[in-house]
N, C-alpha and C positions, 0 to 999 in steps of 0.2 A: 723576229723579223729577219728575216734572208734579203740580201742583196747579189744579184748577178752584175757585174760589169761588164761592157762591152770593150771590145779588144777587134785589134786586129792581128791577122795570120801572119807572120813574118815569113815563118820557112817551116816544112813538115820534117819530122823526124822520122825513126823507125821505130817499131814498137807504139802504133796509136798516140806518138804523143807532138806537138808543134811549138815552135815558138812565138809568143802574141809579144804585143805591145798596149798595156794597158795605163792609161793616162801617161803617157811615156814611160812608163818603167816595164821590161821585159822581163817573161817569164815563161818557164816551159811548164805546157800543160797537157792535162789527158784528152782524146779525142774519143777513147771510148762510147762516150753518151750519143756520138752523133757520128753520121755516114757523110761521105763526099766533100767533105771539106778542103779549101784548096788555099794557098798562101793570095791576100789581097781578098778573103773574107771577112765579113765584120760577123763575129758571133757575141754571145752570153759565157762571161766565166764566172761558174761558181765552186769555189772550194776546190781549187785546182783539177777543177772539167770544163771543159765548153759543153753547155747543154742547150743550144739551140744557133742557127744560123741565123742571122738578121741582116734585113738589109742598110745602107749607110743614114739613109731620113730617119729610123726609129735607133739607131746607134747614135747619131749626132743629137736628136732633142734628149739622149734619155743622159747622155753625158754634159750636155748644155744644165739638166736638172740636179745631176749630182754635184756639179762645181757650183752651185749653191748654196750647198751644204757649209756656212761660214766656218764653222772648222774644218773642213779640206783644204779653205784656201790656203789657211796660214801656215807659215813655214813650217815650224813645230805643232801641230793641230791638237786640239785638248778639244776632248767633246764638253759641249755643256754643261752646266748646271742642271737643267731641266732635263737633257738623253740620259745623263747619269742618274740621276732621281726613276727616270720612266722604266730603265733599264734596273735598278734596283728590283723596286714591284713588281718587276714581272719574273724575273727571279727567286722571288719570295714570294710571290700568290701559288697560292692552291685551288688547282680545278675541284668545282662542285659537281 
């Protein structure tokens, strides 16, 4: 499973790449994947690219959905019992 976060544009760089702010923590990322983007954009980062522009209603529920996730909230966050287990298996299964 892939997860993109939504982030916002702080400031553009040169060389395709910008600074976001993602759940408050800042990072600089590639813009390669996407055209016209501009600082006070809300996009998708995955794996250090923004690969889609979104607007602020599908960035605020999808980030409302991920601070759900009970270990994100906690200071030091341990994934579960059960994501570790799920995570295992899928790891160790083989496509038929």
């Amino acid at each position: 499973m892939c997860l993109a976060i939504p982030a916002t544009v702080l400031e553009l760089y040169d060389n395709n790449m910008a600074k976001v702010d993602m759940l408050g923590v800042t990072r600089t990322v590639s813009l390669d994947m996407i055209e016209g983007a501009q600082a006070g954009n809300w996009v998708l980062v995955h794996a250090g690219f923004v690969i889609e522009k979104i607007d602020e209603d599908y960035a605020k529920e999808t980030l409302e959905l991920i601070e759900q996730i009970p270990w994100l909230a906690e200071t030091n966050p341990q994934p579960s019992e059960t994501f570790l287990e799920i995570a295992s298996q899928a790891q160790t299964e083989t496509p038929t």
